[in-house]
C-alpha positions, 0 to 999 in steps of 0.5 A: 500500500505504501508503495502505491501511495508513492507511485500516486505521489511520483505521477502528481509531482513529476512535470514535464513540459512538451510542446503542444501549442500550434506554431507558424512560419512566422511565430517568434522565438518566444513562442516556440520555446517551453520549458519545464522540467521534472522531479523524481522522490523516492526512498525506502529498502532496496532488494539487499535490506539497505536504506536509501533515499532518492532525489531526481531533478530533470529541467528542460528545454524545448523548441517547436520546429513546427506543430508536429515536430520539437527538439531540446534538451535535458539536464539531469541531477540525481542524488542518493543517500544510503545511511546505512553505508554512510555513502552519498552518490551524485549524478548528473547529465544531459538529454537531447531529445527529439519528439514527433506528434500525430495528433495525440499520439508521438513518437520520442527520442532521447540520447543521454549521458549521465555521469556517476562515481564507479563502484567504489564512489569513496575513490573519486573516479567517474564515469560517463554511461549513455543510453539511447532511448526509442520510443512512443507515447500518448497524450491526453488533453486536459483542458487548455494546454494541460495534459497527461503524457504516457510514454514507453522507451527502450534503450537500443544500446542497454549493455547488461555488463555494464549495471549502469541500468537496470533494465532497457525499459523506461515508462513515464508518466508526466503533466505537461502545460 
């Protein structure tokens, strides 16, 4: 029960902003640009019994090239605490990203490069995974500009060996205005 209280809560806070606005050959810059961004919060015992914490930042940036078609990019920031480890892990990144809509229905894409300490975070050393995320979504208005968005993505590039992700699948789900 916990946990889907904390799913609920997850959906209400993370906003996204996507660009669901008509444009014209001669619209200004300003109304081609959006932004917005997202917010993840977890925390709890992982599968091996360890307490955690979880803050997960995601800004954006986006441009309409026209109705159907927007390009942007994202900043990622996420932080975790494990008390019981006494250990603090920051990571931090970028995502350009490209959407294409048919009426409600889109397709994304997402490449990103998110920067980590290795598995022994107390040596200073870091590293750079990346993933290429392919996907589609829908988008269900909700009056004036506001809507949910569902997506499903699928990282073509996931390498099991490296344990930087744990699965090639993302979902999300995401308010956009």
């Amino acid at each position: 029960m916990k946990r889907a209280g904390l799913v609920v809560l997850l959906v209400i806070i993370s906003l996204a902003a996507s660009a669901q606005r008509d444009v014209f050959d001669n619209s200004k810059l300003s109304e081609r640009l959006y932004f917005g961004g997202g917010l993840g919060l977890n925390g709890g015992t992982d599968s091996y019994g360890n307490r955690y914490f979880y803050v997960g930042l995601y800004p954006i940036i986006g441009y309409m090239v026209n109705n159907q078609l927007s390009v942007g990019m994202g900043l990622n920031y996420q932080y975790y605490s494990y008390p019981d480890w006494d250990q603090e892990i920051h990571q931090y990144g970028v995502s350009p990203f490209v959407r294409y809509n048919f009426g409600q229905l889109f397709l994304y894409g997402e490449y990103t490069l998110l920067n980590t300490p290795v598995y022994n975070i107390n040596s200073g050393v870091r590293k750079t995974y990346d993933r290429l995320l392919l996907g589609a979504g829908y988008s269900q208005p909700l009056g004036g500009r506001a809507a949910i968005n569902v997506m499903g993505l699928y990282d073509v590039i996931w390498n099991r060996s490296e344990y930087a992700f744990a699965s090639p699948w993302v979902f999300r789900v995401f308010v956009s205005f």
